[in-house]
C-alpha positions as CSV (number, residue, x, y, z in Angstrom):
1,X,-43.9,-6.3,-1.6
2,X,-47.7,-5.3,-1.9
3,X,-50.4,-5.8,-4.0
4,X,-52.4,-2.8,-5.0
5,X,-55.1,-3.9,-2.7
6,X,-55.3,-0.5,-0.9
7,X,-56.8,-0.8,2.8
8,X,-57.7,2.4,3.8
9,X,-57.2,6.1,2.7
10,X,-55.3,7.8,4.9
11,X,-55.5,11.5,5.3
12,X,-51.7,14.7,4.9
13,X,-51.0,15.8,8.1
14,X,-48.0,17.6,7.3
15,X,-45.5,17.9,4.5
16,X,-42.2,19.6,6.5
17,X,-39.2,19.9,3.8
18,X,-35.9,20.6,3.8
19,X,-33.2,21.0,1.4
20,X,-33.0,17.4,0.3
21,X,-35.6,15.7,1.7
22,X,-39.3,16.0,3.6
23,X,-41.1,14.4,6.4
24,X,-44.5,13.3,5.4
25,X,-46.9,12.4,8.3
26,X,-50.2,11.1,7.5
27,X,-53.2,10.0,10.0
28,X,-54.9,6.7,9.7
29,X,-56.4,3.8,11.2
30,X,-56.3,0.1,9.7
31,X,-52.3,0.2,8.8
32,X,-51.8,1.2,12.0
33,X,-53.3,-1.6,13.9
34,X,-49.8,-3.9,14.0
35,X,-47.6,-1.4,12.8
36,X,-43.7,-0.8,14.2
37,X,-41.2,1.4,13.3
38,X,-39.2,0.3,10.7
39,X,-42.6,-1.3,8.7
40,X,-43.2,-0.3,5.1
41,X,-46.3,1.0,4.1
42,X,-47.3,2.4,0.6
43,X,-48.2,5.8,0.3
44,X,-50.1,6.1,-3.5
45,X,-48.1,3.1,-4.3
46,X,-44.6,4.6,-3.1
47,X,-43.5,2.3,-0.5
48,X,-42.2,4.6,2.5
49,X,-40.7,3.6,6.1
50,X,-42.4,3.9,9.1
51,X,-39.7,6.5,11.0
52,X,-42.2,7.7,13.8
53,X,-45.8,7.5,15.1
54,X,-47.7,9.9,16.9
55,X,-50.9,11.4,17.7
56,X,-52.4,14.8,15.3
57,X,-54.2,17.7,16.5
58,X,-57.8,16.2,16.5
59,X,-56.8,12.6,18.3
60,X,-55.7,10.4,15.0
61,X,-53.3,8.2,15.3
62,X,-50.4,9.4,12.8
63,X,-47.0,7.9,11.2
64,X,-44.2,9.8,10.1
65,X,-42.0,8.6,6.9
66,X,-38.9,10.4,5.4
67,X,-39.0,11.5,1.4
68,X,-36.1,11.6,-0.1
69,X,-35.9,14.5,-2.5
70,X,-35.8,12.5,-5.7
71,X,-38.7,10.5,-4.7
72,X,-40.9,13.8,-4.5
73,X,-39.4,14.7,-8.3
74,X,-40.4,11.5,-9.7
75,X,-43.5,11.3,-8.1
76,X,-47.0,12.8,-7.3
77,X,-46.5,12.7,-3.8
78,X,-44.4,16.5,-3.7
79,X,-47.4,17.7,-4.8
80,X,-49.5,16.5,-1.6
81,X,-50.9,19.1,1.1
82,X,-52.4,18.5,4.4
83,X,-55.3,17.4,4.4
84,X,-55.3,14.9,1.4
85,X,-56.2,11.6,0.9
86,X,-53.8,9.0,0.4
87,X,-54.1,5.4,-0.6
88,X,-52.6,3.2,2.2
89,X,-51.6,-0.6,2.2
90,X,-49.3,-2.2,4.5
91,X,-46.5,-4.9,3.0
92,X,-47.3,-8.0,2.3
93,X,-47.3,-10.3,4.8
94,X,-46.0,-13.9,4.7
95,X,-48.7,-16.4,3.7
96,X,-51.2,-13.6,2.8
97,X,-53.2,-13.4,0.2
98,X,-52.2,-11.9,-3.4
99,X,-55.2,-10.4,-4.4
100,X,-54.0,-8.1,-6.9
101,X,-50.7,-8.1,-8.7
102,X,-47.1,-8.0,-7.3
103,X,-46.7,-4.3,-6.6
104,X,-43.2,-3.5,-5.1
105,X,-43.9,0.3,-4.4
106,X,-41.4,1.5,-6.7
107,X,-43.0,4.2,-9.1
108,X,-41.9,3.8,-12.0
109,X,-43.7,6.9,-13.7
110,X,-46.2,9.8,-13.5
111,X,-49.4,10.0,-15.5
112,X,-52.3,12.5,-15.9
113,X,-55.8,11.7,-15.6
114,X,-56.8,12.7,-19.5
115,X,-60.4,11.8,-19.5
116,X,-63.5,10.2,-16.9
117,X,-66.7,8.9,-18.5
118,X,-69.2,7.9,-15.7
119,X,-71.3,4.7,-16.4
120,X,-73.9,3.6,-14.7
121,X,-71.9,0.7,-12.3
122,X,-68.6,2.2,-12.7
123,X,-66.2,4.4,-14.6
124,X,-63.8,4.4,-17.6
125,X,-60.2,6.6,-16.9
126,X,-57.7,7.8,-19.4
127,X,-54.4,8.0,-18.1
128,X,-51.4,9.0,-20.1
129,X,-48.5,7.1,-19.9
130,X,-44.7,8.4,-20.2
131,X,-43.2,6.9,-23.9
132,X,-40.6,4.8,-22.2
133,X,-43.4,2.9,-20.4
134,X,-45.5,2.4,-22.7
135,X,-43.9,-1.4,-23.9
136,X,-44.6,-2.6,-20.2
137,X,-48.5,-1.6,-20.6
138,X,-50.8,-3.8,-22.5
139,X,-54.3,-4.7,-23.0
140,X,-55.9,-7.1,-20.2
141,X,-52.4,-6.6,-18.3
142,X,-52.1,-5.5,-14.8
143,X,-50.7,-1.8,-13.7
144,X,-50.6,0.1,-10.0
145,X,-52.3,3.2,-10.3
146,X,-51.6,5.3,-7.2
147,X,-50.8,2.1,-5.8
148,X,-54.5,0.7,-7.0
149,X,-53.8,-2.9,-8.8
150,X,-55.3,-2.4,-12.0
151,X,-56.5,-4.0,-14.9
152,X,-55.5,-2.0,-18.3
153,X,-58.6,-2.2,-20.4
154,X,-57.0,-0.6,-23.8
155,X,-53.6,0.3,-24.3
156,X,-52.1,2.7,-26.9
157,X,-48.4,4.4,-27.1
158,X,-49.0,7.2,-25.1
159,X,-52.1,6.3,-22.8
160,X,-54.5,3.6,-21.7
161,X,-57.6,3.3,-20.4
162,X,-59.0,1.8,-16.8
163,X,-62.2,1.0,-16.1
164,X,-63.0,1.5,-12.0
165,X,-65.5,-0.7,-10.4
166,X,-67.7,0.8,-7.5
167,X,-66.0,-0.5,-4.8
168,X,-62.7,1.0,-6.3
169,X,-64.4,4.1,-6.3
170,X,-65.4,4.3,-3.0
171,X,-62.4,2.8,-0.7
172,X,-59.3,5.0,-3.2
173,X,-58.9,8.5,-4.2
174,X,-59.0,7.1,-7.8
175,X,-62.8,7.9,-6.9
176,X,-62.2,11.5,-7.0
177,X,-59.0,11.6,-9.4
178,X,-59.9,15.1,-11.3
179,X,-59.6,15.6,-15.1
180,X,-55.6,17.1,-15.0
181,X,-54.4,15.5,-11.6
182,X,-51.4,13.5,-11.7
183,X,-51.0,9.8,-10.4
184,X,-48.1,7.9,-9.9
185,X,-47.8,4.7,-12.1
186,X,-46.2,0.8,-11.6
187,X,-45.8,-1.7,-14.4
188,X,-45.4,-4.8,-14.2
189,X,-42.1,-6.1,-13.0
190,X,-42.6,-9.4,-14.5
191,X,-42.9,-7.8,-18.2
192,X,-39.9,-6.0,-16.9
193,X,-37.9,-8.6,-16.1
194,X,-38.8,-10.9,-19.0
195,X,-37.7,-8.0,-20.9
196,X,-34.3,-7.9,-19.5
197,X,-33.9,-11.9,-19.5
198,X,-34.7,-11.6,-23.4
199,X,-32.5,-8.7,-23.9
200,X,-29.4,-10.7,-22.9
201,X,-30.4,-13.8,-24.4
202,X,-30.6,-12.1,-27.7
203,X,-26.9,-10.0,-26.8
204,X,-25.7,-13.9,-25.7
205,X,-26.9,-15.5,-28.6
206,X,-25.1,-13.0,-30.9
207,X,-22.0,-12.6,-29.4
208,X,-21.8,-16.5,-29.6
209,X,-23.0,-16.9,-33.0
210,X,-20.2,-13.9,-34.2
211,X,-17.6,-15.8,-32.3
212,X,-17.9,-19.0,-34.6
């Protein structure tokens, strides 16, 4: 589990595929101060396993995770090339503190970046959001943008709106998110599952009432 409190951007060594899957290595500092293989750490909110560490070409300390290929078709993260910057949080430790929202690096969608208005301390983002997410998304709710916790400022049916404080900015690549780019999206799993709990209560409750 993690919560869209990203600790460092971490920078594409390599993207190496092959048929059915790649191995992504990225350099970085922070999530590599405890890490071991076998760790999770979220990659633009897709939480990946730590396979390998190593060393790059200029000295950085690197770790190695393997895509599977239907994690780069569902998410933003096939179209990464060395040299990007990624988002980067390890997993939740036990007894830590929940300073966004539960994120469990499990992308649920892919939006665009539809519109950025600068203000003076921060700035509003359009995002569109996929139709079949759109119930999950609502006004003053949370959302994982690129693995950023987020709150969603106005919601509509086919987008919503962010707005990004300075310090967001500055420590994610939401900072730098162009006009067009994609970004991988997170609702919230409690909507979700509150959905599903009222789903069968509703299905329960009529297949009881019909059987009377």
């Amino acid at each position: 589990m993690f919560t869209g409190i990203v600790e460092e951007q971490g920078t594409v060594v390599a993207l190496a595929r092959s048929a059915d899957a790649a191995r992504l290595e990225i350099a970085a500092d922070v999530v590599l101060g405890d890490v071991r293989h076998g760790d999770s750490i979220a990659v633009d909110g897709c939480c990946l396993t730590v396979v390998a560490l190593g060393e790059s070409a200029d000295g950085r300390r690197t770790w190695t995770a393997d895509v599977m290929a239907e994690t780069l078709e569902r998410t933003a993260l096939g179209a990464l090339r060395p040299g990007a910057p990624v988002n980067l949080e390890r997993a939740l430790a036990a007894g830590g503190r929940l300073g966004g929202h539960v994120v469990q690096g499990h992308v649920d969608g892919v939006g665009t970046v539809l519109r950025r208005e600068p203000g003076e301390r921060w700035d509003v983002v359009e995002i569109s959001l996929p139709a079949d997410l759109a119930r999950y998304v609502v006004s003053k709710g949370s959302i994982a943008v690129d693995g950023v916790s987020l709150t969603v400022v106005d919601a509509g049916e086919d987008r919503f709106t962010v707005s990004l404080i300075p310090e967001t900015l500055a420590r994610t690549t939401l900072g730098t998110r162009a006009v067009g780019e994609q970004v991988n999206l997170e609702t919230d799993v409690l909507a979700r599952h509150v959905e599903r709990l009222l789903t069968s209560a509703v299905v329960t409750g009529l297949g009881t009432g019909a059987d009377r």
